[in-house]
N, CA, C and O atoms as CSV, one atom per row, in Angstrom:
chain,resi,resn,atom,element,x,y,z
A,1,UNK,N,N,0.840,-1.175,0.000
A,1,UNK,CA,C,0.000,0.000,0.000
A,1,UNK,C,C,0.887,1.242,0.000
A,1,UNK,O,O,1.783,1.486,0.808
A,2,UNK,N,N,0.459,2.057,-1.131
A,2,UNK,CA,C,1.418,3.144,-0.795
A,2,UNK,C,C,0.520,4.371,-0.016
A,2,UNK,O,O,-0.703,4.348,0.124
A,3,UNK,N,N,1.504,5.524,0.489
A,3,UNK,CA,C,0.762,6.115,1.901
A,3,UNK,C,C,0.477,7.675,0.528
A,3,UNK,O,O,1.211,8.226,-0.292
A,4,UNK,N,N,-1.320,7.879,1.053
A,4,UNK,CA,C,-1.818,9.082,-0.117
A,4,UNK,C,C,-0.981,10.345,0.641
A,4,UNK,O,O,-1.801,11.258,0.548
A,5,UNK,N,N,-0.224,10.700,1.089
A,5,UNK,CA,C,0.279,11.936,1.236
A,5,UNK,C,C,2.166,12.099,0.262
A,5,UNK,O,O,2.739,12.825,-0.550
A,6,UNK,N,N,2.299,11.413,0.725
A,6,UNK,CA,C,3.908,11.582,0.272
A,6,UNK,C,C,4.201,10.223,-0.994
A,6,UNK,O,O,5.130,10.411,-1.780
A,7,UNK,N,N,3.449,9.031,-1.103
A,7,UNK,CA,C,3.660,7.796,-2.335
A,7,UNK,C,C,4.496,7.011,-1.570
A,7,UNK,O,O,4.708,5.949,-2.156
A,8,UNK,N,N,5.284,7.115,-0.082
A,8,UNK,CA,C,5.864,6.190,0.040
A,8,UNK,C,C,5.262,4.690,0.547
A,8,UNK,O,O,4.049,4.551,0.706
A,9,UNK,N,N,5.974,3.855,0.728
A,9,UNK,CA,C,5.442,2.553,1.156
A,9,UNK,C,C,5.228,2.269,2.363
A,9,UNK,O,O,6.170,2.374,3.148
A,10,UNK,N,N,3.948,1.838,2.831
A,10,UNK,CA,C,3.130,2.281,4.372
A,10,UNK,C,C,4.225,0.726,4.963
A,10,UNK,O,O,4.641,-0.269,4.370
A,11,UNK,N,N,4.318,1.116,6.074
A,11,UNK,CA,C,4.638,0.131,6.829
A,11,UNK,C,C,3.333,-0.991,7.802
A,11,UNK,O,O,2.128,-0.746,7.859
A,12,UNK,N,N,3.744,-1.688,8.184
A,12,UNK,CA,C,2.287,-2.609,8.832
A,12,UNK,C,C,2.932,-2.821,10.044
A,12,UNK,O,O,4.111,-3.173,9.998
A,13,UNK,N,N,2.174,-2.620,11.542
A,13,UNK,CA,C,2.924,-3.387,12.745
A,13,UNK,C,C,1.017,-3.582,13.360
A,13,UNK,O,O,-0.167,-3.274,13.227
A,14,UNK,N,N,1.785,-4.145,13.883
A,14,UNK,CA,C,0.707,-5.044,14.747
A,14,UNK,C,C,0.648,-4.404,16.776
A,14,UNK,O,O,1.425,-4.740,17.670
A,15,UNK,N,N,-0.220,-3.716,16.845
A,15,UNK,CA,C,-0.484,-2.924,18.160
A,15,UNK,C,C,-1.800,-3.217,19.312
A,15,UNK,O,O,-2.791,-2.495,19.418
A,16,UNK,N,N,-1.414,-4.921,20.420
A,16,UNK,CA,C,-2.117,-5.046,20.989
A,16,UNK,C,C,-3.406,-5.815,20.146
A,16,UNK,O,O,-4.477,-6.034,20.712
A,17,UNK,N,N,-3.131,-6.221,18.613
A,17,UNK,CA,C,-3.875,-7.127,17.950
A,17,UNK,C,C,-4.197,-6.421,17.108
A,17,UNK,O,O,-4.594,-7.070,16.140
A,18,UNK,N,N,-4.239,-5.238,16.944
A,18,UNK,CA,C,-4.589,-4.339,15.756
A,18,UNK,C,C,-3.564,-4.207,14.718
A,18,UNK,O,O,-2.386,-4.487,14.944
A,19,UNK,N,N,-3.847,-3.924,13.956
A,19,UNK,CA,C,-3.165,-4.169,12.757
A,19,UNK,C,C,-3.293,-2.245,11.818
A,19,UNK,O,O,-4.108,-1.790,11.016
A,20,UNK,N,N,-2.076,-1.665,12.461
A,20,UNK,CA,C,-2.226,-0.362,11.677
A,20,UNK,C,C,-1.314,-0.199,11.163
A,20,UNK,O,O,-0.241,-0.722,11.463
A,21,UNK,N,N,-1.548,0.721,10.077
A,21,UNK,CA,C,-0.961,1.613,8.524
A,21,UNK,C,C,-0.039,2.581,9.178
A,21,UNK,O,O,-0.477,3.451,9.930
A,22,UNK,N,N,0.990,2.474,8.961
A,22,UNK,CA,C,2.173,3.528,9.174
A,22,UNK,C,C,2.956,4.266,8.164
A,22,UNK,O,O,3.624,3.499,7.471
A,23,UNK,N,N,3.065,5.313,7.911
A,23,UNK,CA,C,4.156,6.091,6.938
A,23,UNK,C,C,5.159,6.391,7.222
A,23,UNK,O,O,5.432,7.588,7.314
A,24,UNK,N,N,6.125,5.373,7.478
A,24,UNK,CA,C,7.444,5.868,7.847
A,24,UNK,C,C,7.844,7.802,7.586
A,24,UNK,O,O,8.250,8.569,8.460
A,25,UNK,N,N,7.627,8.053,6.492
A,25,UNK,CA,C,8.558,9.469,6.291
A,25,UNK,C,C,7.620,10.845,6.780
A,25,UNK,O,O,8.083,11.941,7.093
A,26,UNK,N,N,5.903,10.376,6.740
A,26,UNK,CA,C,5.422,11.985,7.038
A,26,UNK,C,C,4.807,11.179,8.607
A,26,UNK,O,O,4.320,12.077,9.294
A,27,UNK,N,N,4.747,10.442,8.996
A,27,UNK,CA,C,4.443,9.431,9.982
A,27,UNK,C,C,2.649,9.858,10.601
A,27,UNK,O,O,2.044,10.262,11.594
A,28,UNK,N,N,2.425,9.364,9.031
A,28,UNK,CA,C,0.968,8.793,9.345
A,28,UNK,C,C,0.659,8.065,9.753
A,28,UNK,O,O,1.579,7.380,10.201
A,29,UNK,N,N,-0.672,7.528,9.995
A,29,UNK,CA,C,-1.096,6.794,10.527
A,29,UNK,C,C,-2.692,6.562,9.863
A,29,UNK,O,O,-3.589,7.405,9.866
A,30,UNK,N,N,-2.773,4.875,9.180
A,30,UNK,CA,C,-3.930,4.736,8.699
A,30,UNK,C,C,-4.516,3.453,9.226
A,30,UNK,O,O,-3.739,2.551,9.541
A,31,UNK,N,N,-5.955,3.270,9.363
A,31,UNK,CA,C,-6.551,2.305,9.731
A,31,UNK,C,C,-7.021,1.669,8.602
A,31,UNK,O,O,-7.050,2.266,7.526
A,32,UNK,N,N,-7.523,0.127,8.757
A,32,UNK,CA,C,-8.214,-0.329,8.122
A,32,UNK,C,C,-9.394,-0.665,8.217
A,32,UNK,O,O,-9.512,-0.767,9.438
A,33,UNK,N,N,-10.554,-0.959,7.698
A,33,UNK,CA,C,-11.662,-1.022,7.893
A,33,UNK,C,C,-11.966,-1.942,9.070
A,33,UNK,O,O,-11.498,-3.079,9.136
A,34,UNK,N,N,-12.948,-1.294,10.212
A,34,UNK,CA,C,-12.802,-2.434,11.452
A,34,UNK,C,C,-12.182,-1.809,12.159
A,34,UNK,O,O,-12.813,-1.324,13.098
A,35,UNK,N,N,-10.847,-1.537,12.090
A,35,UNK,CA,C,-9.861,-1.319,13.297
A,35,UNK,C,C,-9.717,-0.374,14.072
A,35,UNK,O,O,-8.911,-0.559,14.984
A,36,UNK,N,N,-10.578,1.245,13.990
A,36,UNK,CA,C,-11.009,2.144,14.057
A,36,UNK,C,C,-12.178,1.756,15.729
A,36,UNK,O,O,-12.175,2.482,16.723
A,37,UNK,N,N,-13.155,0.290,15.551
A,37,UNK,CA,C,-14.267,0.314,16.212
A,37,UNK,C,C,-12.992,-0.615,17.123
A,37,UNK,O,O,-12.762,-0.191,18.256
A,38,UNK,N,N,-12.322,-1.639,16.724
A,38,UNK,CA,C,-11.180,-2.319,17.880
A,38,UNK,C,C,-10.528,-1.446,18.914
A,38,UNK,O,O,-10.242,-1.702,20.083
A,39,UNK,N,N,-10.391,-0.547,18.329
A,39,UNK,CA,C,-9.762,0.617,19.457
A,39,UNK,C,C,-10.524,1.439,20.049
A,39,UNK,O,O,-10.052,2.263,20.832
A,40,UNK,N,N,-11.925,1.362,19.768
A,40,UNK,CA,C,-12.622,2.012,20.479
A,40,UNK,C,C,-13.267,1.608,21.708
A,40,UNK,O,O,-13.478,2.105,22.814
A,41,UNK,N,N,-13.611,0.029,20.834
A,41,UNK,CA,C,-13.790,-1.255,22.196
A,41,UNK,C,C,-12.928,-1.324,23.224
A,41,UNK,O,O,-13.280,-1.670,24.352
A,42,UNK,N,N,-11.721,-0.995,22.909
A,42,UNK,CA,C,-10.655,-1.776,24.092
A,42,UNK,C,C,-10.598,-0.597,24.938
A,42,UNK,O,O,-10.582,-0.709,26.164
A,43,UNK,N,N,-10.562,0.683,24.269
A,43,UNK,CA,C,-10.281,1.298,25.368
A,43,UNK,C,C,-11.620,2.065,26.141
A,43,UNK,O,O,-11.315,2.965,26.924
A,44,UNK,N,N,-12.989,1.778,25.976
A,44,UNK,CA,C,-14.050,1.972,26.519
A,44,UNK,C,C,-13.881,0.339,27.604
A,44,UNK,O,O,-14.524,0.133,28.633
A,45,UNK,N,N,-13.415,-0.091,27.324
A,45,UNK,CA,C,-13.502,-1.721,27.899
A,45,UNK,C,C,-13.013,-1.728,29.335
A,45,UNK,O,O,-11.841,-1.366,29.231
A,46,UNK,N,N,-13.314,-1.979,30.847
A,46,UNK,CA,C,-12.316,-1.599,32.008
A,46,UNK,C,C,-11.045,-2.068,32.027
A,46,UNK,O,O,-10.942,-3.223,31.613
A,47,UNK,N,N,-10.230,-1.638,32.311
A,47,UNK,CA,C,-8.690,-2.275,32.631
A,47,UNK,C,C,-8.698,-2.889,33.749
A,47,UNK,O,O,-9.078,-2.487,34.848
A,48,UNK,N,N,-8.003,-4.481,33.254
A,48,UNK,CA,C,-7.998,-5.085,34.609
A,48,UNK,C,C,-7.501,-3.892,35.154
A,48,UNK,O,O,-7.172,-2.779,34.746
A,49,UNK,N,N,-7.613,-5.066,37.196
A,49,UNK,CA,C,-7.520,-4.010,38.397
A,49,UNK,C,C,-5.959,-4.131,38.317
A,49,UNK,O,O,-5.602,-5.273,38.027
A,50,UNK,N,N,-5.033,-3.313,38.485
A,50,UNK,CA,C,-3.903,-3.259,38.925
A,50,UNK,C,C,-3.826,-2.992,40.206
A,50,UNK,O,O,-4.767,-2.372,40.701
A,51,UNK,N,N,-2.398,-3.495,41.281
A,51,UNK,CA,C,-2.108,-3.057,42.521
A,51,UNK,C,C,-2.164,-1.300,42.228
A,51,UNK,O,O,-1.563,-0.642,41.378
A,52,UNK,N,N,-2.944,-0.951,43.085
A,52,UNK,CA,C,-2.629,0.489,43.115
A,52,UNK,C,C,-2.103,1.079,44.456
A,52,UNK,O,O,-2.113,0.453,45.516
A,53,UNK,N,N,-1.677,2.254,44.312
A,53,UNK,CA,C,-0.519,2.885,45.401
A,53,UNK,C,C,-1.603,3.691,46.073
A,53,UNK,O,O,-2.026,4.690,45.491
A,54,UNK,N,N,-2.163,3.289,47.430
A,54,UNK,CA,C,-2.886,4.343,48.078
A,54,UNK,C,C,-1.659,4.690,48.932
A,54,UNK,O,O,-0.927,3.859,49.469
A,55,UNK,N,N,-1.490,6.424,49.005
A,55,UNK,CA,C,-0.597,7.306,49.773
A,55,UNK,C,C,-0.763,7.148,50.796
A,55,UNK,O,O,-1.883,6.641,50.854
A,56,UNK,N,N,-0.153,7.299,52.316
A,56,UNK,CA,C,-0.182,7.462,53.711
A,56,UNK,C,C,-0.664,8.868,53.442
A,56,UNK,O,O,-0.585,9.387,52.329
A,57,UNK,N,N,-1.178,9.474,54.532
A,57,UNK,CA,C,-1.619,10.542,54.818
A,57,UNK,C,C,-0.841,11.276,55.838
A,57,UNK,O,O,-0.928,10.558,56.834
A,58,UNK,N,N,-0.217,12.182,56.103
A,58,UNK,CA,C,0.636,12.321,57.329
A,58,UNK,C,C,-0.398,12.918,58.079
A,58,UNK,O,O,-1.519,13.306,57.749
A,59,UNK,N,N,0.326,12.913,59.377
A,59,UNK,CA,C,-0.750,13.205,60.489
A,59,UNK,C,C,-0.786,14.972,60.497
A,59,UNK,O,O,0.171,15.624,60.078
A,60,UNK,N,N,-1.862,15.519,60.964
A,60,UNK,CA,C,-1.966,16.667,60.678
A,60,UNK,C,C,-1.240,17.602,62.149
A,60,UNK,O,O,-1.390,17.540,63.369
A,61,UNK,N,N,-0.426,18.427,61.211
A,61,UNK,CA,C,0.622,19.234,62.092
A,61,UNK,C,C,-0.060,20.190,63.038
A,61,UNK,O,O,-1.187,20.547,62.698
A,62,UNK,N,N,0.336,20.579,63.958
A,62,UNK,CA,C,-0.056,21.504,64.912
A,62,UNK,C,C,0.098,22.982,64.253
A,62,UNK,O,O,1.009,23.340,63.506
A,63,UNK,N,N,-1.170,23.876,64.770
A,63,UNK,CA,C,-0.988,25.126,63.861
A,63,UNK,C,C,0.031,26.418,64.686
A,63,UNK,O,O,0.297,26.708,65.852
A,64,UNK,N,N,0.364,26.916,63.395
A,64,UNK,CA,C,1.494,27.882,63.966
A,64,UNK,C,C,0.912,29.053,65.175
A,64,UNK,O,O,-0.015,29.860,65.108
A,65,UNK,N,N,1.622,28.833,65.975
A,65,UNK,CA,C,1.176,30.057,67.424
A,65,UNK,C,C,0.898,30.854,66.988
A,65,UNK,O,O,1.146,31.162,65.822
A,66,UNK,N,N,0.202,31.546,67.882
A,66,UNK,CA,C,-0.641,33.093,67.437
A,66,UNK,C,C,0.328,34.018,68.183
A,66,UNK,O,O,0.823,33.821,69.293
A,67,UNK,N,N,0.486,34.954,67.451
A,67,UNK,CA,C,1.852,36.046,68.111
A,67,UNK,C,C,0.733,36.813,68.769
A,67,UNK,O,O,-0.411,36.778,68.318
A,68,UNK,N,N,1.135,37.639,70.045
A,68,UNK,CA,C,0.064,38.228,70.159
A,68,UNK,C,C,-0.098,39.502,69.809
A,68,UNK,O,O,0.614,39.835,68.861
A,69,UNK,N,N,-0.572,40.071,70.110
A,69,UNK,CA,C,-0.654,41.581,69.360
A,69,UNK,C,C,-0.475,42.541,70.345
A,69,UNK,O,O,-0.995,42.508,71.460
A,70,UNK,N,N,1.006,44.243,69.491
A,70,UNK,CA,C,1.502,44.877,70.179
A,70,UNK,C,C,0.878,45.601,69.720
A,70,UNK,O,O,0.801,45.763,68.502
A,71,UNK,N,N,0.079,46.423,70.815
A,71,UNK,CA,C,-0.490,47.821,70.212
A,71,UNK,C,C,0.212,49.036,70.127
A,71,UNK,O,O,-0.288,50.121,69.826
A,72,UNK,N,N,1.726,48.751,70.483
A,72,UNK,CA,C,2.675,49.676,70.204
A,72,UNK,C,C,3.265,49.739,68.541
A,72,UNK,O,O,3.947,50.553,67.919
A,73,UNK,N,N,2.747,48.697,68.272
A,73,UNK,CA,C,3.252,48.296,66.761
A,73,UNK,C,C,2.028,49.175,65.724
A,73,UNK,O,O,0.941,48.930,65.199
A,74,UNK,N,N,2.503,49.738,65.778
A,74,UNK,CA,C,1.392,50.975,64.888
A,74,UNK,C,C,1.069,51.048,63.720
A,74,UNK,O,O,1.369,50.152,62.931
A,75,UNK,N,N,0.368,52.163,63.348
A,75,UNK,CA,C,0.166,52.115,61.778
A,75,UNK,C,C,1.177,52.801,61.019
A,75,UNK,O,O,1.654,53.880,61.370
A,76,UNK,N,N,1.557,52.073,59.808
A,76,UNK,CA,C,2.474,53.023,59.014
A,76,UNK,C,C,2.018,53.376,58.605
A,76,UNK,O,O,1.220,52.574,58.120
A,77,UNK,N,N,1.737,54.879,58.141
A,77,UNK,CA,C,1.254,55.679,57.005
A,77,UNK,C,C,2.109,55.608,56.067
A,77,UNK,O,O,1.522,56.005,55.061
A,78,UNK,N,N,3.259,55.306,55.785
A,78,UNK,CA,C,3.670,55.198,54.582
A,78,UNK,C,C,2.976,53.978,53.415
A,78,UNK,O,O,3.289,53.929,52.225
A,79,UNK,N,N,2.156,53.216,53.982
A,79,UNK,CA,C,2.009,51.954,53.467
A,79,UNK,C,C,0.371,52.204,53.073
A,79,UNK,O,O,-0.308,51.362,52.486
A,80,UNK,N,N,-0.006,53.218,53.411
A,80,UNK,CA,C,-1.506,53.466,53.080
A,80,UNK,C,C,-1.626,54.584,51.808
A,80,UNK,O,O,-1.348,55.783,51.832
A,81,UNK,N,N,-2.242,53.594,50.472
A,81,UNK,CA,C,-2.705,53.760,49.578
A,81,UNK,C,C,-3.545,55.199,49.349
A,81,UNK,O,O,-3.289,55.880,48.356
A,82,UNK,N,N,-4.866,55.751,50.614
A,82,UNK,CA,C,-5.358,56.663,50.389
A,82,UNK,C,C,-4.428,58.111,50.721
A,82,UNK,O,O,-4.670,59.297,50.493
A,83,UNK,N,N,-3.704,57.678,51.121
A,83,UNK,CA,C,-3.244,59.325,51.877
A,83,UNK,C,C,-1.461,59.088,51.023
A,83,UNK,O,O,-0.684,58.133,51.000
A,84,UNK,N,N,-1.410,60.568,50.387
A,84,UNK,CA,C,-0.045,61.098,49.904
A,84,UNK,C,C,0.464,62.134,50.563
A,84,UNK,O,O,-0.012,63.267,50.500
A,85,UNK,N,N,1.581,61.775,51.316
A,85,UNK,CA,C,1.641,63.060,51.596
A,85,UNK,C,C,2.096,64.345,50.942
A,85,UNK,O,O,2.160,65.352,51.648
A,86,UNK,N,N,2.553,64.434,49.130
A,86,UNK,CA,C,3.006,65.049,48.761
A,86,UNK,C,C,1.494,66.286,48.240
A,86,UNK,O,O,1.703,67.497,48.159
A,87,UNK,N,N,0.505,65.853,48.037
A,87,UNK,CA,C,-1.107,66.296,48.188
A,87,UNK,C,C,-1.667,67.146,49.365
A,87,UNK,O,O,-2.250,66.450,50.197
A,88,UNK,N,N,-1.637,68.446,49.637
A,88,UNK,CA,C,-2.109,68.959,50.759
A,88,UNK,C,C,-3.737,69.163,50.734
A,88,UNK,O,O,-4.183,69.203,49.587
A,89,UNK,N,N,-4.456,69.264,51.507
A,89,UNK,CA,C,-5.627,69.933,50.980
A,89,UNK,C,C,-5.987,70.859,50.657
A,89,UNK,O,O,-5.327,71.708,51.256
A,90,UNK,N,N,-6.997,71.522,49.744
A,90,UNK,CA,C,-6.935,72.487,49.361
A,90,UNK,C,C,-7.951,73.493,50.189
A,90,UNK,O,O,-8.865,73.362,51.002
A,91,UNK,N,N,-7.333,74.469,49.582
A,91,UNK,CA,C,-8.213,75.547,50.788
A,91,UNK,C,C,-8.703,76.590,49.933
A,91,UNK,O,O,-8.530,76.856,48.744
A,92,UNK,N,N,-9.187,76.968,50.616
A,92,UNK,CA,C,-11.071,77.681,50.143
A,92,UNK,C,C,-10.287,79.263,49.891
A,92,UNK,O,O,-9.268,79.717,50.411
A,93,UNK,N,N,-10.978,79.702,49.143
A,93,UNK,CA,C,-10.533,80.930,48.871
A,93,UNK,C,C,-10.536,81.813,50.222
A,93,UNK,O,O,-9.463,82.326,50.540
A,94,UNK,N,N,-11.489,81.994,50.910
A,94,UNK,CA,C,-11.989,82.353,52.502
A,94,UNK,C,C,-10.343,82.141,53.187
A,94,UNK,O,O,-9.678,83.090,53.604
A,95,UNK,N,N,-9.862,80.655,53.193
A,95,UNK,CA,C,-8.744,80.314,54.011
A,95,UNK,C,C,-7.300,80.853,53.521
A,95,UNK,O,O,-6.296,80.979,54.222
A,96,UNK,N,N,-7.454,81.167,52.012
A,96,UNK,CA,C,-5.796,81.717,51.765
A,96,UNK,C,C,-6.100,83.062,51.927
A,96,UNK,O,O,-5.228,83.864,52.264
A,97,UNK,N,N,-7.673,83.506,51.645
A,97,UNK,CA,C,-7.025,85.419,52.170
A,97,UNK,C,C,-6.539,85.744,53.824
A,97,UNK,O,O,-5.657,86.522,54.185
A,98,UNK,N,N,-7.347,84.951,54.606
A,98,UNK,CA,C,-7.392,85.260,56.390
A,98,UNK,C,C,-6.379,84.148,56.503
A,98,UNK,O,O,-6.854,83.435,57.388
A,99,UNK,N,N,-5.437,83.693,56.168
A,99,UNK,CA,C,-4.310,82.488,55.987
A,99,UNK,C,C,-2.905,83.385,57.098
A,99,UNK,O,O,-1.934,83.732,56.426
A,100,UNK,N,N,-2.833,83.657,58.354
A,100,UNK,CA,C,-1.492,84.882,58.661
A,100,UNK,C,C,-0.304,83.973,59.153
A,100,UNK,O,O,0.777,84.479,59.454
């Protein structure tokens, strides 16, 4: 059989009982009539049970201490988003004339 893309000569291997079309050089892949529904069977089909690996679970760790809280530990204003200090407020015409 030659392969319809490139004319070369399809190769044949045999995969789990199936029997598929190979193109060595553009590496197609063709079925033959039938073999399309074989592979559809087998792998809708259950897989035997294999040993499977159930994980240990480790035991669950103790949670990290609670620091307690210094109310000397204050707020930074540098770290607050609403307030710039390079932005003063502005003042009312009233406040820059009587301003001494």
């Amino acid at each position: 059989m030659k392969c319809p893309i490139d004319g070369s000569d399809l190769v044949m291997t045999d995969r789990q009982g199936i029997e598929i079309d190979y193109c060595p050089k553009c590496r197609g892949v063709w079925l033959d009539r039938g073999e399309l529904d074989k592979i559809i069977e087998r792998t809708a089909a259950p897989a035997p049970q294999q040993a499977s690996f159930i994980p240990q679970q480790a035991p669950p760790s103790a949670p990290y201490p609670q620091q307690p809280h210094d109310p000397r530990q204050g707020y930074d204003a540098r770290y607050d988003q609403r307030y710039d200090p390079r932005h003063k407020k502005k003042k009312s015409l009233l406040g820059e004339i009587f301003d001494f």
